[in-house]
C-alpha positions as CSV (number, residue, x, y, z in Angstrom):
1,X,0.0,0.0,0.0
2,X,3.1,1.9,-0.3
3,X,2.3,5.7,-2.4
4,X,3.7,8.5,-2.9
5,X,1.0,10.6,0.0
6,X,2.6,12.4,3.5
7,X,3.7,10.0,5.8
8,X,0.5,11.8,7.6
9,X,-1.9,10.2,5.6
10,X,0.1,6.6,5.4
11,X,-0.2,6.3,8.6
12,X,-3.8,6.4,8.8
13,X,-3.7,3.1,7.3
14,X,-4.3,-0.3,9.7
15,X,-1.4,-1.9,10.8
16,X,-0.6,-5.5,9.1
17,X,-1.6,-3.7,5.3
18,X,1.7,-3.8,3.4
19,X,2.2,-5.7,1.0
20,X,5.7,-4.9,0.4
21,X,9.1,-5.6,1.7
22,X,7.3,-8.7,4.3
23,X,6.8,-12.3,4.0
24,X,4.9,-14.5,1.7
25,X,2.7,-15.4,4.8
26,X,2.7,-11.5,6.0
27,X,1.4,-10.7,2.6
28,X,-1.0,-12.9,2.4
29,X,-2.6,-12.0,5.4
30,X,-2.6,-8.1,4.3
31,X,-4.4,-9.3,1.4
32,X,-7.0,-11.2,3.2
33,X,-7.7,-7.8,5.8
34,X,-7.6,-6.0,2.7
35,X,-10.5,-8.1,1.1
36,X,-12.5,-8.4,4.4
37,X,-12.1,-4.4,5.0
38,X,-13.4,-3.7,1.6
39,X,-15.8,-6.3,1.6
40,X,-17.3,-4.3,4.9
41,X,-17.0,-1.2,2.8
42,X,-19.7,-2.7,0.0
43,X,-21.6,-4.0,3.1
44,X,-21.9,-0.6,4.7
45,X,-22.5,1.8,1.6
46,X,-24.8,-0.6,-0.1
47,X,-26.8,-2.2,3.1
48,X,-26.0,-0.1,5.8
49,X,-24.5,-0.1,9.3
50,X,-27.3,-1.6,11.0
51,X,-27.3,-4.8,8.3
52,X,-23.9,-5.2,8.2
53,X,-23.3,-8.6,9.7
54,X,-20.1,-11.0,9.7
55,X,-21.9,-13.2,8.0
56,X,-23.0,-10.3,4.9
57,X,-19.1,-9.2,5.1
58,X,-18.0,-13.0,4.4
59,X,-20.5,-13.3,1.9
60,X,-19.2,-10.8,-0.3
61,X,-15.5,-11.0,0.5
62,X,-15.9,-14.8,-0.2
63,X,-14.0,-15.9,3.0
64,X,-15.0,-18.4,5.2
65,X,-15.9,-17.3,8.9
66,X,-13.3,-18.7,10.4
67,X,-10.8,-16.7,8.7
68,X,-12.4,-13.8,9.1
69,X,-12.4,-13.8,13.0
70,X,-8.8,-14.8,13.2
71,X,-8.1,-11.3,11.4
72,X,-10.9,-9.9,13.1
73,X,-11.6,-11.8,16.9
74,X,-14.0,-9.0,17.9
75,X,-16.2,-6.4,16.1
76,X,-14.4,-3.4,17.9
77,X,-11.5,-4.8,15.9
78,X,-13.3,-4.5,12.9
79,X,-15.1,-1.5,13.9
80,X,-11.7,0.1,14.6
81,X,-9.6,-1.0,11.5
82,X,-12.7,-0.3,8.8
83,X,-12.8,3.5,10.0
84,X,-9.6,4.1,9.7
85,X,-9.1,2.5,6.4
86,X,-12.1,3.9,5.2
87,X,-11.0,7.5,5.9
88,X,-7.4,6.3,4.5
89,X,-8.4,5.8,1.3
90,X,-10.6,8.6,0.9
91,X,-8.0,10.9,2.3
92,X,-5.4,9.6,0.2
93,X,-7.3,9.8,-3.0
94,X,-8.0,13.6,-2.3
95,X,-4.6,14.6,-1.9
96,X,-3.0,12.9,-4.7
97,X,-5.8,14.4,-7.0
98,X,-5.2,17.7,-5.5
99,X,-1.3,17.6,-5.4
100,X,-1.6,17.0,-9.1
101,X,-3.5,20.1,-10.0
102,X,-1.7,23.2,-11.3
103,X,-1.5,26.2,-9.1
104,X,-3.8,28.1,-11.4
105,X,-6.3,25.5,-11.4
106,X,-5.5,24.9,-7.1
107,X,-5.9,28.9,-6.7
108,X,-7.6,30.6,-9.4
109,X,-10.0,28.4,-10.2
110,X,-10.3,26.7,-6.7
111,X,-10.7,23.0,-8.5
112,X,-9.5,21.4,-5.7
113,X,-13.6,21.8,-4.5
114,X,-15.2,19.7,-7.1
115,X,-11.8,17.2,-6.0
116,X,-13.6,17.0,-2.9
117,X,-17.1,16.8,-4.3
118,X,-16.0,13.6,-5.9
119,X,-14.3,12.1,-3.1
120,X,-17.2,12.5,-0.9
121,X,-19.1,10.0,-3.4
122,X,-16.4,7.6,-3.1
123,X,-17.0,4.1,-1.6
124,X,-14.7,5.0,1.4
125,X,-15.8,8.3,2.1
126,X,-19.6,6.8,1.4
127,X,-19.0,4.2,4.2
128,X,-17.4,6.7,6.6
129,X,-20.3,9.0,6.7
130,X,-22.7,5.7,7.2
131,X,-20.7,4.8,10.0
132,X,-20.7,8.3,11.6
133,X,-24.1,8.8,11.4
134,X,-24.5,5.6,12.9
135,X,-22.5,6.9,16.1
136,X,-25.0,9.3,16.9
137,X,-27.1,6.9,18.4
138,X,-25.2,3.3,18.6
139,X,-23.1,3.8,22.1
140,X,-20.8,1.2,21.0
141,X,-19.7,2.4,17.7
142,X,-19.8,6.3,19.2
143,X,-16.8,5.1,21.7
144,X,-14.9,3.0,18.8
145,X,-15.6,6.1,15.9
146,X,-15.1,9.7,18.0
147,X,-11.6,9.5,18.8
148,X,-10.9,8.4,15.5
149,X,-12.7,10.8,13.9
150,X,-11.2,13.8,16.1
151,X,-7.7,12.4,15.3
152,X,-8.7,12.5,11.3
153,X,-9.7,16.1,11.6
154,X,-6.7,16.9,12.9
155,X,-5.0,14.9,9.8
156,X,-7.2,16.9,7.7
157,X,-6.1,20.3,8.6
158,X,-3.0,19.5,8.2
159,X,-3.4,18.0,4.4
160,X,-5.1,20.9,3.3
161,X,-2.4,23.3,4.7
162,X,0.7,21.1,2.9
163,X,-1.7,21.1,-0.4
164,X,-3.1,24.8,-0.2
165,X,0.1,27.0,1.4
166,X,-1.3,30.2,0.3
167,X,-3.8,30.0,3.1
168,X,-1.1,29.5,5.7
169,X,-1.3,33.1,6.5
170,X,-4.8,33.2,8.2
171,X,-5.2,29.5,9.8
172,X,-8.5,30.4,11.6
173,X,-9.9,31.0,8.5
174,X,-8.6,28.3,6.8
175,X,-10.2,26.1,9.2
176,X,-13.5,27.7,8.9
177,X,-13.7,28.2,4.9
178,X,-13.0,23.8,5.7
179,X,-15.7,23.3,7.6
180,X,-18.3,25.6,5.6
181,X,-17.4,23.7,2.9
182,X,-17.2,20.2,4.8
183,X,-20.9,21.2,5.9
184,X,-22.1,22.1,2.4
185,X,-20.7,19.1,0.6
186,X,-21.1,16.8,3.3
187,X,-25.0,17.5,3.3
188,X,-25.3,17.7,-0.6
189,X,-23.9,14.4,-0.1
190,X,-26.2,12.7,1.9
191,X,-29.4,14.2,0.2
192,X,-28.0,13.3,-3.3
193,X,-29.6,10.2,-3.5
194,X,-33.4,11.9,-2.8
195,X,-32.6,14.8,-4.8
196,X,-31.0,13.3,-7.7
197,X,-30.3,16.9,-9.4
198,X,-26.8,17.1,-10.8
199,X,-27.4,20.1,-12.6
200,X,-28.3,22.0,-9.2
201,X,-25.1,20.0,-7.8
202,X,-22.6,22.0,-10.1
203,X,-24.6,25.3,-9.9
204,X,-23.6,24.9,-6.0
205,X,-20.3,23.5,-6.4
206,X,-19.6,26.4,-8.7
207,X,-20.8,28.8,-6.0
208,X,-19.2,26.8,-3.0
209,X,-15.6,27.2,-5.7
210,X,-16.4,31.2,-5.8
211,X,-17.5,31.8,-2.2
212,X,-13.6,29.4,-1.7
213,X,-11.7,32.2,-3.6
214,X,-13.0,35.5,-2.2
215,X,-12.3,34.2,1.2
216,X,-8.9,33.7,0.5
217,X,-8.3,37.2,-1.4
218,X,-10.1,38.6,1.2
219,X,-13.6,40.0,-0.9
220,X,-15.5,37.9,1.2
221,X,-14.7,37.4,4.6
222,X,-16.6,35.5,8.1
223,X,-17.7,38.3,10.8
224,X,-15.9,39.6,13.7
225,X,-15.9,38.3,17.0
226,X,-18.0,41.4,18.0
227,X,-20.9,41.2,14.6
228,X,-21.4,37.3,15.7
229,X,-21.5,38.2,19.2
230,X,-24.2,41.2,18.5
231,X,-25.8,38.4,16.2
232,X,-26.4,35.7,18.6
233,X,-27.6,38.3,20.9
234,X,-30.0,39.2,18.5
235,X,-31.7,35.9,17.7
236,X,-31.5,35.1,21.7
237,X,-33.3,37.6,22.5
238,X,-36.1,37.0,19.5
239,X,-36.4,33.5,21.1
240,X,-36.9,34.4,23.8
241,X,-39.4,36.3,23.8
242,X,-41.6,34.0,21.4
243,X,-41.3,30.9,24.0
């Protein structure tokens, strides 16, 4: 599984994955987590969390059960290892696109958004959002998923500052213009298969790609401490005088 991402992003991957530089029987054990992990990634994207059974998984990854649990003794141990290969993949797909993109296209044209449009339709990036929703409510998964998820954010932040440098100038808004976006795509994402209206999709990726660029030349920028504070006043006090 050796590429040419940060060693930030390779080492999101589950330990026992390479393939090279081990042992015949070291490789053929990274094969077979590799084919039950993805196999969990079909189960989870096409079934979802709450169908997704050991039995489905070695259905589809052709394995018998008994190999699966000596890879995988424990569902936490799936749990664990599927979340942080499924954010993996999807991370390292985003950067190598993006890495690959010329600086006009990265700053001028702000390309790297409809990158991350496509990503978040990935299988990886598919499952990871099934699973997080999942956490909301399954107390199990929410302990296994949270930490994870907090230490992928952090991973995050620090891809898109190695692959966009020009915004290392102003890192609090770097890390909101991220998260507006994150919120936008993220919910386009999950409504996409109701809506089923690609044409509105590029009208608002073309927007979200605008909205991107003024931030960072500064013709657009997020309010001051003192206008959200004077804001949130504002709508508290609407509130509460309608309850």
């Amino acid at each position: 599984m050796t590429d040419s991402v940060s060693s930030s992003v390779s080492g999101l991957a589950p330990e026992g994955l390479e393939y090279i530089g081990n042992s015949l029987q070291e490789q053929k054990s990274a094969r077979m987590r590799t084919k039950i992990l993805e196999a969990t990634l079909d189960c989870l994207t096409i079934h979802g969390y709450a169908n997704t059974s050991n039995n489905l998984i070695c259905s589809i990854a052709k394995v018998s059960r008994g190999a699966m649990l000596y890879h995988y003794p424990t569902r936490h141990d799936l749990l664990s290892d599927v979340i942080e290969y499924a954010f993996y993949q999807h991370m390292r797909a985003f950067s190598q696109r993006v890495n690959s993109l010329s600086e006009t296209d990265r700053v001028n044209h702000n390309i790297g958004i409809a990158l991350d449009w496509e990503a978040c339709q990935s299988k990886p990036f598919q499952a990871y959002l099934e699973l997080r929703v999942a956490a909301r409510t399954n107390k199990e998964l929410r302990r296994i998923f949270v930490p994870r998820f907090k230490h992928h954010d952090q991973v995050w932040k620090d891809e898109l500052l190695k692959s966009f440098p020009e915004w290392r100038n102003d890192l609090k808004k770097l890390d909101l213009t991220r998260r507006f976006i994150r919120a936008i795509l993220e919910g386009l994402t999950m409504s996409r298969d109701l809506r089923k209206e690609p044409e509105t999709e590029w009208i608002l990726l073309e927007f979200i790609s605008q909205i991107g660029h003024k931030l960072l030349t500064g013709d657009l920028s997020f309010s001051s401490d003192a206008q959200v504070k004077a804001f949130r006043k504002l709508v508290e006090n609407k509130t509460s005088h309608s309850s």
